[in-house]
C-alpha positions as CSV (number, residue, x, y, z in Angstrom):
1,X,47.6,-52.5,-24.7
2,X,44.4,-50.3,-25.5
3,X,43.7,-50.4,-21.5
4,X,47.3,-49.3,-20.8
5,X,47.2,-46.3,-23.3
6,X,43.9,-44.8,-21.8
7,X,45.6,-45.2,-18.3
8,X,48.4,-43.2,-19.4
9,X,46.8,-40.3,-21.1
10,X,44.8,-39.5,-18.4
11,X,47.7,-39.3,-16.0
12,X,49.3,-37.1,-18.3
13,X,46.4,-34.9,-18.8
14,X,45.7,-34.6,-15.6
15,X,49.3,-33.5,-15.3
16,X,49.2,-30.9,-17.8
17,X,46.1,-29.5,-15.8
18,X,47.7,-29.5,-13.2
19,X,50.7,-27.2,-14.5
20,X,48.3,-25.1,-16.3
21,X,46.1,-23.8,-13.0
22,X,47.0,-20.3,-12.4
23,X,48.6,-18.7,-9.3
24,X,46.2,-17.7,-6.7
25,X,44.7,-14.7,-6.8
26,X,43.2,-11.8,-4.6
27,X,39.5,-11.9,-4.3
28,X,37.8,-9.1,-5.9
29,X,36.8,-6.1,-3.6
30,X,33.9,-6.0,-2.1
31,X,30.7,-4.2,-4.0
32,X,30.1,-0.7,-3.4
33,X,26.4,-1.1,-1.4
34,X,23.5,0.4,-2.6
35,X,22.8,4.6,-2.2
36,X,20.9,4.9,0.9
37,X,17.3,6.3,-0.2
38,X,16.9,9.8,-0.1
39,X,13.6,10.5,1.6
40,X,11.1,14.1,1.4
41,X,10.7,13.6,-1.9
42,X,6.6,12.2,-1.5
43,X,6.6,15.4,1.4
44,X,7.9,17.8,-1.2
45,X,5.3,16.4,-3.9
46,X,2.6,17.0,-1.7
47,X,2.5,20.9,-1.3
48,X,-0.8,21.1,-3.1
49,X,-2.5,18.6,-0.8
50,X,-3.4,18.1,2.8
51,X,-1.4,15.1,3.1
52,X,2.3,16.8,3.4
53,X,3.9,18.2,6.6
54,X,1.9,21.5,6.8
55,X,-1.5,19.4,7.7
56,X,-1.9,15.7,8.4
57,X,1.7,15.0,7.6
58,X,1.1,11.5,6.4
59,X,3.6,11.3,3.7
60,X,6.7,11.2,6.1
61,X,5.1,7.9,6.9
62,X,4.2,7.0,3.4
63,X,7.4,7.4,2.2
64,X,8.6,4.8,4.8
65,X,6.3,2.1,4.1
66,X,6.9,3.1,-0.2
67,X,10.1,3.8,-0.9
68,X,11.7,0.3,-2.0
69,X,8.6,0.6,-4.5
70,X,9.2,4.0,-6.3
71,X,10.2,2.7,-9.3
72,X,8.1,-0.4,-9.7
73,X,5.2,-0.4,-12.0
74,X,2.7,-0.2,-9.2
75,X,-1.2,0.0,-9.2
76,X,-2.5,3.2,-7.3
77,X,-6.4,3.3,-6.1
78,X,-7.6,6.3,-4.4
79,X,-10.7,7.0,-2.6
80,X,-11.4,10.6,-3.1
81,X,-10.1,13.6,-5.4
82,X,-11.0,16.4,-3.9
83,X,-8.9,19.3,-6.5
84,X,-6.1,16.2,-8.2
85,X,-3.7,17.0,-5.8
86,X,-2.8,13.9,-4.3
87,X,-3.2,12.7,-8.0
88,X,-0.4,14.8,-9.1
89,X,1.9,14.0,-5.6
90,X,1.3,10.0,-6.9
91,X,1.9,10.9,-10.7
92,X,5.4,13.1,-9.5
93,X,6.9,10.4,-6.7
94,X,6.0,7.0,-9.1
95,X,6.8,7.3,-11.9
96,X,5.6,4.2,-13.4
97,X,2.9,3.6,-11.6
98,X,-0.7,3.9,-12.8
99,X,-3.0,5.5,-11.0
100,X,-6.8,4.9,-10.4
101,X,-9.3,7.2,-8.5
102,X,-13.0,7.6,-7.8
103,X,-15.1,10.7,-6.3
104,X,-18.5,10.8,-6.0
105,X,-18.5,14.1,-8.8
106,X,-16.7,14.0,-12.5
107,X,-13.3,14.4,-11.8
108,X,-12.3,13.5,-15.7
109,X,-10.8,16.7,-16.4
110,X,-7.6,14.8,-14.1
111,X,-7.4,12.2,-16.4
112,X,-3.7,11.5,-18.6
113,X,-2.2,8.2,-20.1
114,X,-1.0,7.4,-16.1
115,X,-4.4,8.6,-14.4
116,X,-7.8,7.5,-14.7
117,X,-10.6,8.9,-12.4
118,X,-13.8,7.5,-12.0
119,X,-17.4,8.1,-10.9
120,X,-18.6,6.3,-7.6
121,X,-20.4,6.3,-4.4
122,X,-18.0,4.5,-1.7
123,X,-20.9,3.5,0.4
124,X,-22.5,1.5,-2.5
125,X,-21.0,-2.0,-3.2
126,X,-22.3,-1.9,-7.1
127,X,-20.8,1.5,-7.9
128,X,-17.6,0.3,-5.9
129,X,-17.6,-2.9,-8.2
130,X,-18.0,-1.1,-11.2
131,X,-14.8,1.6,-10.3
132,X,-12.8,-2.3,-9.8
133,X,-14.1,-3.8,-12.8
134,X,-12.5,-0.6,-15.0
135,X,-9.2,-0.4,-12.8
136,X,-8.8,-4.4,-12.4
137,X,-7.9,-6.0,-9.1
138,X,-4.4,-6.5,-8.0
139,X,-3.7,-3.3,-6.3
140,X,-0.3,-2.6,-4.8
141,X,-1.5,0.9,-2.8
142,X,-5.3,1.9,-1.5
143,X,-5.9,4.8,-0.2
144,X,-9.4,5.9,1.5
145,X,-9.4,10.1,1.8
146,X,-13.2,10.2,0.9
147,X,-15.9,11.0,2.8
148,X,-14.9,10.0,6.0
149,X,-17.8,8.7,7.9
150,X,-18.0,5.1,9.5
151,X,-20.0,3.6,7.0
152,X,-18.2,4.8,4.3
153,X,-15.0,3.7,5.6
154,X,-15.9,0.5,6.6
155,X,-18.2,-0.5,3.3
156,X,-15.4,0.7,1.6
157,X,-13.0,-1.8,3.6
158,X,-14.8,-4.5,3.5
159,X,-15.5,-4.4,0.1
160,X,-11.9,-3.9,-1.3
161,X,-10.0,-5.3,0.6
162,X,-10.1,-8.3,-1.6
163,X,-8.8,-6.8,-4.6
164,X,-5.5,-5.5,-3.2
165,X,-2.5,-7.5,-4.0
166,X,-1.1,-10.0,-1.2
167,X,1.6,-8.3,0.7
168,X,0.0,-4.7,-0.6
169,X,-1.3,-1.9,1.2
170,X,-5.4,-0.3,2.4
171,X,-4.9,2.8,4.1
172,X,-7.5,4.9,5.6
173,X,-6.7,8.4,6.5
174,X,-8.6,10.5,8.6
175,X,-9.7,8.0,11.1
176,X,-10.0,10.9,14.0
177,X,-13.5,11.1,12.5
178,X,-13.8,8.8,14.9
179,X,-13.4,10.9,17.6
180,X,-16.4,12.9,18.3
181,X,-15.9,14.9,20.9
182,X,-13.3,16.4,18.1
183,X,-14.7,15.5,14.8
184,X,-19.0,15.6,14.6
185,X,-20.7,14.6,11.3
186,X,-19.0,11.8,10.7
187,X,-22.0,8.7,11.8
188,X,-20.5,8.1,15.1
189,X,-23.5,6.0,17.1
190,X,-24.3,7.6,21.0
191,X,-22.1,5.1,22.3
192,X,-19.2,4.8,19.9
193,X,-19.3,1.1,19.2
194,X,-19.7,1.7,15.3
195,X,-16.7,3.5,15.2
196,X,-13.5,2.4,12.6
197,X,-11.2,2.9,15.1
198,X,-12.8,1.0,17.6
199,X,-13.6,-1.7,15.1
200,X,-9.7,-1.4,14.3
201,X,-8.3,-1.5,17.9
202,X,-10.6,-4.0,19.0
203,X,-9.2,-6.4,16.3
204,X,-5.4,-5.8,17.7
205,X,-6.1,-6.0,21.1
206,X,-8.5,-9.1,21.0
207,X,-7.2,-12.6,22.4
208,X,-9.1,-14.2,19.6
209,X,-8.9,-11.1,16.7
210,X,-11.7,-10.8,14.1
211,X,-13.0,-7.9,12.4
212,X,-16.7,-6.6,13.7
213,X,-18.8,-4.5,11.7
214,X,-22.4,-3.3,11.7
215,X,-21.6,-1.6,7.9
216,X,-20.3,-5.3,6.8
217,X,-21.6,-8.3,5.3
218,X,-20.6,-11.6,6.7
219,X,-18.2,-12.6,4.3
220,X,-16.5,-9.4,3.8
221,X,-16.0,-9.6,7.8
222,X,-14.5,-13.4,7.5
223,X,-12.0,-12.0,4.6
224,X,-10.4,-9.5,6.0
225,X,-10.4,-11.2,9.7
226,X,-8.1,-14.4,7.8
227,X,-6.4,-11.8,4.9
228,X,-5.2,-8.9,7.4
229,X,-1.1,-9.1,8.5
230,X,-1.1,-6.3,10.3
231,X,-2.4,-3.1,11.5
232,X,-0.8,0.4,12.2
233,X,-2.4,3.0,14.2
234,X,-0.2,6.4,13.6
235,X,-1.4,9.3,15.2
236,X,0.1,12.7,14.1
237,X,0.5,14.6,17.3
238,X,1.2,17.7,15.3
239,X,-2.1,17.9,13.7
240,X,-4.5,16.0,15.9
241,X,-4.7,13.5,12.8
242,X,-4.8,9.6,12.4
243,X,-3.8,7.3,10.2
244,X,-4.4,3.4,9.7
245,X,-2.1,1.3,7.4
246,X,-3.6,-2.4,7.1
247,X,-1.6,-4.5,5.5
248,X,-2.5,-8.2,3.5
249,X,-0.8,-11.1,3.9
250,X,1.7,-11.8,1.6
């Protein structure tokens, strides 16, 4: 009797299920997609520097590379400050971001809760170490507008490039100091083998790429030859200008 009773109440419950499942029903529509980004905004911030469209005219690239991560509490590390003004064009376009920066003279007078500038020679690996051990590792963004000459860029580089985030960004602008029949001053040897663009093309075009550097130490040269993704070359017809965007694997 027992097993007979079970057997029946669940063939009526199933039936009262049944009756009480709704009609079908449209689906829902669709979800309006997301606003489309609205881009000039880093060009329009940059009015006080030489970054924006009047000069080199690298934040229309910037911005293309950035913009998914305006409002993400990123880690900003520049090379260079110059009068704040690319301080002030990072502070403006990020808003959460913090923002890190070293020169070789006392920029401190830039400093706020979001900005922190620092004291440092980029062609010495113990004052570089120092500037990393106050900002911390893990940066999202590093920019390299200091002094421009091959060893300095390429110290700088090697050095670094280790404490950016995976999947983040080392950018070196003004690489057309590479160039000397345009640009002298910069370290460029007689036959231009020491140059960072060189060093940089020679790395992309190479059947077997590694990273070659008479500024570098071994192991610097071994870590960014396995940690690099990819390299962009952007030259800035306008302005004569270059730009290199080296990206970390992820």
């Amino acid at each position: 009797m027992r097993r007979h009773y079970v057997l029946v109440f669940i063939g009526v419950a199933g039936a009262l299920i049944a009756c009480a499942t709704p009609p079908s029903v449209a689906p829902p529509p669709p979800a309006e997609p997301p606003p489309a980004p609205r881009f000039g905004q880093l060009s329009a911030a940059a009015a006080s520097t030489d970054k924006g469209p009047s000069q080199h005219n690298y934040t229309e690239l910037y911005e293309r590379l950035l913009v998914d991560r305006k409002n993400d509490p990123i880690k900003i590390f520049e090379i260079g400050i110059a009068e704040g003004g690319s301080l002030a064009m990072w502070e403006a376009y990020f808003p959460k971001a913090r923002i890190f920066a070293v020169d070789i003279l006392d920029k401190s007078k830039f400093n706020n809760p979001r900005v922190t500038t620092l004291v440092a020679d980029q062609a010495k690996r113990d004052q570089l170490q120092a500037a990393i051990d106050a900002a911390g590792s893990d940066i999202d963004v590093l920019i390299d507008d200091g002094g421009h000459t091959m060893e300095q860029q390429q110290v700088s580089l090697g050095f670094l490039f280790k404490h950016v985030r995976p999947g983040g960004f080392y950018i070196i602008e003004d690489v057309h100091t590479s160039l000397p029949a345009l640009w002298k001053g910069y370290g460029v040897a007689r036959d231009e083998r020491n140059t960072t663009l060189r060093m940089l093309e020679t790395l992309v075009r190479s059947p077997l790429p590694a990273i070659r550097s008479r500024y570098m130490l071994e192991p610097e040269m071994a870590y960014l030859t396995e940690h690099i993704d990819s390299v962009l070359v952007s030259h800035r017809p306008k302005s004569r200008s270059i730009v290199c965007v080296i990206r970390k694997k992820a």
